[in-house]
Biopython code that builds the backbone (N, CA, C, O; Angstrom):
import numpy as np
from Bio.PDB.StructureBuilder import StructureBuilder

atoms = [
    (1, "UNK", "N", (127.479, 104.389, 107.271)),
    (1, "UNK", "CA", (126.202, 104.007, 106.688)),
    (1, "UNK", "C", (125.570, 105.178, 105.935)),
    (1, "UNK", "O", (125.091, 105.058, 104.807)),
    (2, "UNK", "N", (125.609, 106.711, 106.871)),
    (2, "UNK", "CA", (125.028, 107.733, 106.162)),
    (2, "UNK", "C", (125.536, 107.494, 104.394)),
    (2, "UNK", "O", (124.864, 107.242, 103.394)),
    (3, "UNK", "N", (126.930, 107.695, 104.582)),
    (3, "UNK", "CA", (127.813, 107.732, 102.943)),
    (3, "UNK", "C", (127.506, 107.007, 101.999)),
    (3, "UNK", "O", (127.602, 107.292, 100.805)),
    (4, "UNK", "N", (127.125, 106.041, 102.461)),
    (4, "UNK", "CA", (126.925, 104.470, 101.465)),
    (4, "UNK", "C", (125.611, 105.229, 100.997)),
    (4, "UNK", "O", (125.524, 105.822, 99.922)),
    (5, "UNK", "N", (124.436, 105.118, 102.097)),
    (5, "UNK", "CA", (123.533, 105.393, 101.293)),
    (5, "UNK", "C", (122.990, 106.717, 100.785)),
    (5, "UNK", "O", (121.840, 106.946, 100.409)),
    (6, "UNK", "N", (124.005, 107.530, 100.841)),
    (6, "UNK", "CA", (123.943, 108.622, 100.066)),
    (6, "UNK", "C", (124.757, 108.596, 98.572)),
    (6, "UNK", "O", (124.460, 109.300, 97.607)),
    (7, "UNK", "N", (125.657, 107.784, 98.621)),
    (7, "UNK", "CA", (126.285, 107.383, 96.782)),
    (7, "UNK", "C", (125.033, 106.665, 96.679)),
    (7, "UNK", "O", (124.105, 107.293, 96.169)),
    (8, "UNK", "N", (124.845, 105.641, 97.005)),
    (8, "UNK", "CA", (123.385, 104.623, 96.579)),
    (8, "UNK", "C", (122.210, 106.015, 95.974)),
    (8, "UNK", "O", (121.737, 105.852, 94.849)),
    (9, "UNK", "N", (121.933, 106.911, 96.523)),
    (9, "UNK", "CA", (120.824, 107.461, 95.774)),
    (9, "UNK", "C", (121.307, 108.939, 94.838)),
    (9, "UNK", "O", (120.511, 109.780, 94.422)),
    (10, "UNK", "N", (122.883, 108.969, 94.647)),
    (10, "UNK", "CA", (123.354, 109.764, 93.543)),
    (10, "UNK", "C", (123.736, 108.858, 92.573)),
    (10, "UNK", "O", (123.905, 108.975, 91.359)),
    (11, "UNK", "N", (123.833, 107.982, 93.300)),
    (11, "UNK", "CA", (124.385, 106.652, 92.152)),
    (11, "UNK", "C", (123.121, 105.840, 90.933)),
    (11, "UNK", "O", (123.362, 105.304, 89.851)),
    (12, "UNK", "N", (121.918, 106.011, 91.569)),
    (12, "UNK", "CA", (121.044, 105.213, 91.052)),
    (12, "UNK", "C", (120.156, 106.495, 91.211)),
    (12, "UNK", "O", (119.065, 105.927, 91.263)),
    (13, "UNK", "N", (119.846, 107.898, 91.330)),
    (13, "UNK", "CA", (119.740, 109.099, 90.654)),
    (13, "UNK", "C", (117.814, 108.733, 91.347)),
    (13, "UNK", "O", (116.912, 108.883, 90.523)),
    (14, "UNK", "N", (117.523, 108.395, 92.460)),
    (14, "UNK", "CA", (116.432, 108.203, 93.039)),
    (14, "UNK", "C", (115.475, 109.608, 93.104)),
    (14, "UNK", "O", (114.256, 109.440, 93.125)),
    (15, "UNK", "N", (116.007, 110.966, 93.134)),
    (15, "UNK", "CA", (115.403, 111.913, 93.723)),
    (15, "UNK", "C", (114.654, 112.009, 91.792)),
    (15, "UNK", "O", (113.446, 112.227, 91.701)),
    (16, "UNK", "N", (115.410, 111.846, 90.581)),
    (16, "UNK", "CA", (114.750, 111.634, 89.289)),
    (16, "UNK", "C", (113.227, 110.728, 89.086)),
    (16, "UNK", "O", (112.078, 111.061, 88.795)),
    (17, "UNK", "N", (113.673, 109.870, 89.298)),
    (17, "UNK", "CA", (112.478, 108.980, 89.705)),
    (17, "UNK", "C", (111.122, 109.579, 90.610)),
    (17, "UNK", "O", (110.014, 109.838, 90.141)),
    (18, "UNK", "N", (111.438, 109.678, 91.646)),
    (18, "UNK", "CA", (110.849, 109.698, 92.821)),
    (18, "UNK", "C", (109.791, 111.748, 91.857)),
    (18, "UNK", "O", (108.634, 112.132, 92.027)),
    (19, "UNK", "N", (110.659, 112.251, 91.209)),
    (19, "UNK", "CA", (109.859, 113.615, 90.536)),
    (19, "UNK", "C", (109.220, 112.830, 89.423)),
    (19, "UNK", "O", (108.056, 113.209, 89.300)),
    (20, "UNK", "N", (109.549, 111.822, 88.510)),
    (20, "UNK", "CA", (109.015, 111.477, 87.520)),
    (20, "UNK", "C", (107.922, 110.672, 88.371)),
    (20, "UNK", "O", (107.313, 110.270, 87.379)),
    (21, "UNK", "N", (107.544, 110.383, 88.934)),
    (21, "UNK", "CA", (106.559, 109.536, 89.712)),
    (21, "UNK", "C", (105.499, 110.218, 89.928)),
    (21, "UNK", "O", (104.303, 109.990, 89.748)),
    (22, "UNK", "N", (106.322, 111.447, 90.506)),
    (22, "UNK", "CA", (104.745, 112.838, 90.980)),
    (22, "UNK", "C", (104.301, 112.900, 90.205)),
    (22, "UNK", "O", (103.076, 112.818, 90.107)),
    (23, "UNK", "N", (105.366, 113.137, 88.954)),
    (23, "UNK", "CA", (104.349, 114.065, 87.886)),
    (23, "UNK", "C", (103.523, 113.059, 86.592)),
    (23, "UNK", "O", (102.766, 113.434, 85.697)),
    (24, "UNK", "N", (104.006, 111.726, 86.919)),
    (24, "UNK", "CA", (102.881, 110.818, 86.295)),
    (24, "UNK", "C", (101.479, 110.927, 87.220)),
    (24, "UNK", "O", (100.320, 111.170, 86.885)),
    (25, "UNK", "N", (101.959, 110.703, 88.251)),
    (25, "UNK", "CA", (100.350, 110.344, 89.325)),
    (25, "UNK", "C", (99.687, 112.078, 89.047)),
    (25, "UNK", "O", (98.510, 112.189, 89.390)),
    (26, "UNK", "N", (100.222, 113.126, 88.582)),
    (26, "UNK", "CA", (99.307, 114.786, 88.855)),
    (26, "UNK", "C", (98.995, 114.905, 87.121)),
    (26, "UNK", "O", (98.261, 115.755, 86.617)),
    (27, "UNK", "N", (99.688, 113.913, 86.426)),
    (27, "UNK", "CA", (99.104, 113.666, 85.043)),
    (27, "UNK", "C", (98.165, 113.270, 84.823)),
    (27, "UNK", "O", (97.243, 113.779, 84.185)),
    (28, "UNK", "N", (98.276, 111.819, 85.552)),
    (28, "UNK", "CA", (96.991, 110.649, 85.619)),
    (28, "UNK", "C", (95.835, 111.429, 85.992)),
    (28, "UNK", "O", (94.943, 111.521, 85.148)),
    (29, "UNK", "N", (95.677, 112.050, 87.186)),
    (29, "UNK", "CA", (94.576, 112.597, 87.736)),
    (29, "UNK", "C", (93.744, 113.725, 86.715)),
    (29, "UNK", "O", (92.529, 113.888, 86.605)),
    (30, "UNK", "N", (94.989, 114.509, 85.944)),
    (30, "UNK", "CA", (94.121, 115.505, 84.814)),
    (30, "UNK", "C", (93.866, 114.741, 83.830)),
    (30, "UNK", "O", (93.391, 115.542, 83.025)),
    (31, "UNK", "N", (93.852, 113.520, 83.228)),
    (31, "UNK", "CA", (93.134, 112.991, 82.221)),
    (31, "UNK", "C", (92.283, 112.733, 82.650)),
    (31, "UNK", "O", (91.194, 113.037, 82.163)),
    (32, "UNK", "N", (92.424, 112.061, 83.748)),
    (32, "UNK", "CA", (91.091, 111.265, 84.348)),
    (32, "UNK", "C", (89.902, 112.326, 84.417)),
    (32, "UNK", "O", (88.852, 112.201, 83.787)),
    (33, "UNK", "N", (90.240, 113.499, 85.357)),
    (33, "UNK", "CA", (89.002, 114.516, 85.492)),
    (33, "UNK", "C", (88.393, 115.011, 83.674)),
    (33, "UNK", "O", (87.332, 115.411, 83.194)),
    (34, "UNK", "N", (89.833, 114.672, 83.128)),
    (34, "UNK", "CA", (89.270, 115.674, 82.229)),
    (34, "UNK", "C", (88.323, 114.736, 81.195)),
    (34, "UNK", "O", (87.405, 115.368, 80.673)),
    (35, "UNK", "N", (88.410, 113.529, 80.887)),
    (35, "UNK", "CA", (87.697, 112.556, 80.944)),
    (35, "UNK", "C", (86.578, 112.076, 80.873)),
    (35, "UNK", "O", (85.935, 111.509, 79.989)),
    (36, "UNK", "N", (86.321, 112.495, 82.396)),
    (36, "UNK", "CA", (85.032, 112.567, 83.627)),
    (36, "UNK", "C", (84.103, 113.817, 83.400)),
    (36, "UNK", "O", (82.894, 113.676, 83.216)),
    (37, "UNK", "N", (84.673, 114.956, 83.420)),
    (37, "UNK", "CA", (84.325, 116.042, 83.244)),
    (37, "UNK", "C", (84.257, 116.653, 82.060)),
    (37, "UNK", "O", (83.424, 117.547, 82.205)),
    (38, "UNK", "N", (84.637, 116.668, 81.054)),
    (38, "UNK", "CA", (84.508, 117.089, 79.787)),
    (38, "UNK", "C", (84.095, 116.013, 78.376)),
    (38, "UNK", "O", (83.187, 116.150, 77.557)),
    (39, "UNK", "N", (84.958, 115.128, 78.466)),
    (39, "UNK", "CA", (84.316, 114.227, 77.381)),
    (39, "UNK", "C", (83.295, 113.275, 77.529)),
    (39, "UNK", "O", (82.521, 112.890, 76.652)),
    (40, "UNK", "N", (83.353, 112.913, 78.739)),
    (40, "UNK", "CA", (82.038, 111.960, 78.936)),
    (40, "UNK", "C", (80.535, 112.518, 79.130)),
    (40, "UNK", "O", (79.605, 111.736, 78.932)),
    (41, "UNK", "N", (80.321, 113.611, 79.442)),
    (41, "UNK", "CA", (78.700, 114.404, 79.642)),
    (41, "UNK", "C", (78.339, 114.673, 77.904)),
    (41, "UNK", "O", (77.159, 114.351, 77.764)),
    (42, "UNK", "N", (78.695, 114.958, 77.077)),
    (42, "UNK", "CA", (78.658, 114.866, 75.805)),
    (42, "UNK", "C", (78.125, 114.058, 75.166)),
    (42, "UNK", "O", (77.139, 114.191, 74.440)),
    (43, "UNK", "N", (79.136, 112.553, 75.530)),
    (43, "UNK", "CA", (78.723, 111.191, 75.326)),
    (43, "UNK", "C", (77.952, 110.763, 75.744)),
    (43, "UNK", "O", (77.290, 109.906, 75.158)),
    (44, "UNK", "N", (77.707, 111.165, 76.908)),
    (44, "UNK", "CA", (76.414, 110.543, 78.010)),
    (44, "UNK", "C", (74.884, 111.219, 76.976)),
    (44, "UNK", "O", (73.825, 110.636, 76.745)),
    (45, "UNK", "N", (75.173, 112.122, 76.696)),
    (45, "UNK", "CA", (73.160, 112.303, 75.743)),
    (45, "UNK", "C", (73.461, 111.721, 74.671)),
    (45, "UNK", "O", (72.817, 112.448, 73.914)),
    (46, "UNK", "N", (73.995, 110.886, 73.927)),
    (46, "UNK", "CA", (73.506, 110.573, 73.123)),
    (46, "UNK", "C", (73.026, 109.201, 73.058)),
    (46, "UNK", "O", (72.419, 108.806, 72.063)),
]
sb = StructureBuilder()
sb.init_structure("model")
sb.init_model(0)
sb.init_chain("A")
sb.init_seg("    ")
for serial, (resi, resn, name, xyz) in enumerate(atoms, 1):
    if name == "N":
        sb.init_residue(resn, " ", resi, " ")
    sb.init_atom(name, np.array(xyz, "f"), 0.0, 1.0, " ", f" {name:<3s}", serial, name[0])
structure = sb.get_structure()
């Protein structure tokens, strides 16, 4: 069982994913602040 599902996640390359995932969700979060925090107080006086 170990073997199987160790081809299963070289095979279908999961540990790629699973980094492209982090680094969307630590992306998402710096637009958002930056967003929140920089472009919108600007917008907000006028």
């Amino acid at each position: 069982m170990g073997s199987e599902f160790k081809q299963f996640l070289l095979k279908t390359n999961v540990l790629a994913l699973a980094l492209a995932f982090i680094i969307g969700v630590a992306l998402a979060a710096v637009v958002n602040s930056l967003v929140k925090d920089i472009i919108m107080p600007p917008v907000g006086l006028l």
